[in-house]
N, C-alpha and C positions, 0 to 999 in steps of 0.2 A: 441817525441814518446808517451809519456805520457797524451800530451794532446791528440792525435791525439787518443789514447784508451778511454780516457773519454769521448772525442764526439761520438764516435763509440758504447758507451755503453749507453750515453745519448740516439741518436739516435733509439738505440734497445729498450730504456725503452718509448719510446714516440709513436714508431710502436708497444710494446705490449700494451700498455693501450690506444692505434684509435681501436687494433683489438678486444679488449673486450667491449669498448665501442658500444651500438647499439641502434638504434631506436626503440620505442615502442609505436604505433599506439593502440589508446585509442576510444571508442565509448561513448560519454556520450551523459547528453540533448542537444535537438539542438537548442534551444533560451534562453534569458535572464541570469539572477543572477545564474540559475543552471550552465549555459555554463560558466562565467565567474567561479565562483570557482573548478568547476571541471579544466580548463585550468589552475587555477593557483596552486591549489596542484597537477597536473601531473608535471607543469614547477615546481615547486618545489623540487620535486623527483629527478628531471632530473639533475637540479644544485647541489642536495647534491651525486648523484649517477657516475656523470657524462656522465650520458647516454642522451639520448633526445627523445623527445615525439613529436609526431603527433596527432591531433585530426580531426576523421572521419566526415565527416559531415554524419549524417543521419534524417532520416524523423523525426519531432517529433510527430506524428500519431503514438499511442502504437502501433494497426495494423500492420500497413505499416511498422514500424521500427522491428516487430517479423518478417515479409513476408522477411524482406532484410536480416536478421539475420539467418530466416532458410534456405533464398539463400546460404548465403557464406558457411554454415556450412557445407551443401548437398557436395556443391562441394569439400570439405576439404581446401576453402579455407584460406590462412597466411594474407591476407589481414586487419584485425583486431585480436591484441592479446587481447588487455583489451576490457569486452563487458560491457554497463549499462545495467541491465536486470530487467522487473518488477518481482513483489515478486510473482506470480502466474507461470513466465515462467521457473524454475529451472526444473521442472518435463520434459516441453517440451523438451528445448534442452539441458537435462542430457546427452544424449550418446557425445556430442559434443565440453563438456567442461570438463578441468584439474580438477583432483581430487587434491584439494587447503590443505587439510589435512596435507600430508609431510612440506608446506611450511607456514602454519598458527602456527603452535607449539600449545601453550595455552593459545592463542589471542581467540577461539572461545569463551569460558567458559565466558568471560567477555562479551560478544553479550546477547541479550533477544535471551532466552534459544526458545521460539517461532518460533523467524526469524532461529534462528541457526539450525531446526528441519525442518523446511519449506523446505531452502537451500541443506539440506544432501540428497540425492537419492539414494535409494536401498543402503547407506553404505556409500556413495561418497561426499565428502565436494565438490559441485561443487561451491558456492558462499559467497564471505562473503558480511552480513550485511552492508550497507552503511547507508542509514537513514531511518526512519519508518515513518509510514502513518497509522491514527486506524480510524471508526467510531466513532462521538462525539454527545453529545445531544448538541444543540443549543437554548436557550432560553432568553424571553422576563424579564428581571429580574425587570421591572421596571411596569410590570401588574403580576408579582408572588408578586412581594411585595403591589400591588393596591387590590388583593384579598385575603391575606393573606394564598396563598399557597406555600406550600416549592418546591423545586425541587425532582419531582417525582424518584421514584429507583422502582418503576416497571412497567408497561407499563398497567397493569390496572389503576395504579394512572395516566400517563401519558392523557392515556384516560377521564377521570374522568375529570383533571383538563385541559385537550384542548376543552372540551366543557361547563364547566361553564364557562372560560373566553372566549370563542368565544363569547356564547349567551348574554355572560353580555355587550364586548362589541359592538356586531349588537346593542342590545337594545339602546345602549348609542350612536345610531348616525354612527356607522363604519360596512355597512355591506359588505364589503368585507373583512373583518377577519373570518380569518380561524386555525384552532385548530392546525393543526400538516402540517409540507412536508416535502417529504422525495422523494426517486428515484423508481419511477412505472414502467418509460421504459423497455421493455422486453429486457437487455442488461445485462453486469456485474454491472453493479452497483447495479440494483435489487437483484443480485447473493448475492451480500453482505449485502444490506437491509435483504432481507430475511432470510439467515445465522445469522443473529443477534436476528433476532423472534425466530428462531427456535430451536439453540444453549442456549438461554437465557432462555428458559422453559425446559431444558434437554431434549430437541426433536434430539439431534444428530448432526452430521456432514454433513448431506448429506449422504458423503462418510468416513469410520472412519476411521483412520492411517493403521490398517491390513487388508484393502480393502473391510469391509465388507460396504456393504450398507445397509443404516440404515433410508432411508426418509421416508417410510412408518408405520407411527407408528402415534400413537393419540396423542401426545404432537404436534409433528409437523403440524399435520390437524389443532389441536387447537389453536398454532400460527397463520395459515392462514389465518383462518376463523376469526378471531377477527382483522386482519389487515383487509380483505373484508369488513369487518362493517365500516371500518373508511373513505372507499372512497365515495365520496357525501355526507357524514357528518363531518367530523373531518376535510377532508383535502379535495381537490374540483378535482370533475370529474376528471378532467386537470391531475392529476397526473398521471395517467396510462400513461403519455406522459414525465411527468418528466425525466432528467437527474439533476445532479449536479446541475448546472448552472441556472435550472430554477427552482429547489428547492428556490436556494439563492435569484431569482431578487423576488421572491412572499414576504419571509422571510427578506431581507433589504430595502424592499418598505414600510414594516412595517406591512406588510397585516398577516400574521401567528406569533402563540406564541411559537409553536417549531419549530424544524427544524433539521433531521440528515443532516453531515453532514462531510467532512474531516476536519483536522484540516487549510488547508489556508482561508476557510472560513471568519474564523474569522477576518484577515488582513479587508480582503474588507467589512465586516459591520462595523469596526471600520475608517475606513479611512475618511477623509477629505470629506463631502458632503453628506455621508450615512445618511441616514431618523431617522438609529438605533444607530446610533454613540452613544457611552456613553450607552446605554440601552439592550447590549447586554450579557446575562450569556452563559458560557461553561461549559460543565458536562462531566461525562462520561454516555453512552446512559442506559437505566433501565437496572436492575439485572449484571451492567458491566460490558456487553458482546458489545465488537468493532469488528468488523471485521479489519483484521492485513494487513495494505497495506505499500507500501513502493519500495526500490528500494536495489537492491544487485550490487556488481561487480564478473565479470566471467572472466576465461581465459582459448581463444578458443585451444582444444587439441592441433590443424595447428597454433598454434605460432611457428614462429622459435627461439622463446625466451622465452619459457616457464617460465625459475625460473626469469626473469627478470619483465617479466609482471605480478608473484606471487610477485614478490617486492613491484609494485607498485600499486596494489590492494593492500596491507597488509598497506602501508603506509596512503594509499586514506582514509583505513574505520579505522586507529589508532585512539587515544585517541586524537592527537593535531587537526588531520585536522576535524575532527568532532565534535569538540569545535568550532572553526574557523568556520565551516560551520552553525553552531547554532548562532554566533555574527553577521555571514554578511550575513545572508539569511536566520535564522528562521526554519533551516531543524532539525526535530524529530532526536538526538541520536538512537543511537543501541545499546548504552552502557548505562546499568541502572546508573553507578555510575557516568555518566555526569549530571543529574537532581537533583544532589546534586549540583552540583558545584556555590557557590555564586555568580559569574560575570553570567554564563548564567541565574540562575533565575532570577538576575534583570532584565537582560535583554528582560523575557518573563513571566510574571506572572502566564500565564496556563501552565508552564511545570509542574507544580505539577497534573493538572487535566491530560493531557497527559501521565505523566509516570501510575499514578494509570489505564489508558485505556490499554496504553499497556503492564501493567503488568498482565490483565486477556483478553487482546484481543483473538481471536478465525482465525486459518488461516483456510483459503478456501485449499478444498481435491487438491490440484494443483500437489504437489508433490509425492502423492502413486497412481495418474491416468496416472501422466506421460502425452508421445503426448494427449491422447484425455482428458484431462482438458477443452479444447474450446467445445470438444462437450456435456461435463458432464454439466458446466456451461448454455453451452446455453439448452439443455433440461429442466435443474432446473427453470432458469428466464423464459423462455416459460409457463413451468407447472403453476408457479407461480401467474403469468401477468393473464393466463386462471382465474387462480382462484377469484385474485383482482379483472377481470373486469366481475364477475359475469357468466363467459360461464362454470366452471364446480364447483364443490364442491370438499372439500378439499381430502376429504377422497379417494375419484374417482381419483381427477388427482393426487394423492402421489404415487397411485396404480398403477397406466397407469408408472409413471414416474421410480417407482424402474423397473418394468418390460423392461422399454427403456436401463435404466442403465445398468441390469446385459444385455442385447445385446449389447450397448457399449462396456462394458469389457468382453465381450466372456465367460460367466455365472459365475463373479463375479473374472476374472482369470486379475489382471492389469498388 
């Protein structure tokens, strides 16, 4: 009788903990070293929690993977609880994600106070920091030390010094060297080249935290207008065509002495066959203004698992796996007091230039524009591009641009 009650209570403890037990469908990157760590601190969670995880496959096109993100959400779909979201999209799909606040406790306060600002909308912790992304200055440290110049800290010097070392070395035999690249294409990335001009002379936000708009003003024209000087002298035609990618092949061919730039960068001019291998310097870009990139985790309101998918977000962006994710993949902290930590500084010697970037990085107006952030950004890089490739003057196109803005936001109301 006795046994025959303890299997019967067995039994009942084995059927309540199948029915708490539940799966938790995760969205992270869709290729390499990202995928692989994100898969293995979800399985991680899973084995300490005893629940189990599924991983989405989705596009890795920012794009295409926000277009599939604001599918599901439209329809209220359960179909993903945990969402990767870039650091620009909290604003957009705010109405559609858990307010993460009841289940984060006083995890946030330990995040860059930045990311943790970025993430909040209208009140609501819709994400926490996962790992960060800043604009960096990249340079030739091996012709700053040939001409006796230091690493520039404001972009008039930066200037100064990308055209004595250009013209010194054209003269010496290299005329394809060029002073400075950076990102000209009329896309985001310019959104954040130019945020960094504009920001780093007290020219504003764009758009500033209490919605006011603020691009119209003479600090920012004078940003512009001294970046316009630099195209077909400093940095070549071509860039008004620039992304990323081709900033870097100009800048590890050897052909340019600076170069903005993110932080993976650096991997690929150091790596095995690069032209600049050994001869590359990292800074933080003049007057130590980065534009603040990076990645958060979300969870969609249509979880059927809410506090459980709050688990494993809490765990993803903790102190262990974002150490973890610094050893085996090089990803940026969101926790200042990780860039102390001795094992990961060996293990990355620019974390000290990194943490000083993101400790005065500047985030893009993403999260008090809310949905129309795509179209505040693309008016801003459009204005911008105009102005770079000589079709209008600064002052003109800031003017045209606040006036587009406040009809974006329906006269200055986000």
């Amino acid at each position: 009788m006795l046994r025959a009650i303890a299997i019967a209570l067995a039994c009942g403890l084995i059927a309540a903990a199948s029915a708490r037990a539940a799966e938790i469908t995760i969205s992270c990157s869709a290729v390499g070293v990202e995928l692989e760590l994100c898969r293995d601190g979800a399985l991680r969670w899973a084995r300490e929690t005893g629940n189990s995880v599924r991983l989405v496959s989705t596009p890795n096109s920012a794009s295409e993977r926000l277009a599939l993100y604001q599918q599901l959400l439209a329809a209220g779909s359960p179909d993903i609880d945990v969402l990767q979201i870039d650091v620009v999209w909290p604003g957009i799909l705010a109405r559609h994600l858990l307010d993460l606040a009841p289940y984060a406790g006083k995890r946030p306060v330990a995040h860059l106070p930045a990311l943790v600002a970025n993430d909040t909308v209208r009140g609501r912790l819709v994400a926490m920091p996962w790992f960060a992304d800043v604009g960096l200055l990249y340079y030739r440290k091996d012709l700053l030390r040939k001409y006796g110049i230091a690493v520039p800290r404001s972009w008039r010097a930066l200037a100064a010094a990308a055209r004595l070392i250009q013209g010194a070395e054209r003269a010496a035999g290299k005329p394809g060297m060029w002073g400075f690249v950076w990102q000209g294409r009329a896309y985001e990335g310019l959104t954040c080249d130019a945020l960094e001009w504009i920001a780093s002379r007290g020219g504003g936000h764009v758009v500033e935290p209490d919605g006011e708009i603020s691009v119209d003003n003479p600090r920012a024209a004078r940003a512009l207008t001294d970046a316009a000087g630099w195209v077909g002298t400093l940095s070549p035609r071509g860039v008004l065509n620039y992304a990323e990618e081709e900033a870097r092949g100009v800048f590890q061919s050897g052909n340019a002495v600076f170069m903005r730039n993110w932080p993976y960068a650096r991997a690929l001019a150091e790596s095995m066959g690069s032209p600049v291998r050994g001869r590359v310097g990292v800074a933080e870009l003049p007057a130590g203004v980065g534009t603040l990139g990076g990645a958060q985790l979300s969870v969609s309101r249509y979880s059927r698992h809410p506090a459980l998918a709050a688990s494993l977000v809490m765990a993803l962006t903790g102190r262990d796996e974002q150490k973890r994710r610094a050893l085996a993949g090089g990803f940026n902290p969101t926790l200042p007091a990780l860039y102390l930590d001795p094992e990961i500084r060996r293990a990355n010697p620019y974390f000290d230039v990194i943490a000083q970037a993101l400790a005065h990085a500047v985030a893009r107006p993403a999260a008090v524009t809310g949905t129309r952030y795509n179209r505040v950004s693309s008016a801003f890089s459009n204005a911008v591009h105009a102005v770079l490739a000589g079709q209008a003057d600064a002052g003109t196109a800031l003017h045209s641009l606040e006036r587009k803005l406040m009809r974006i936001s329906r006269g200055g109301r986000w």
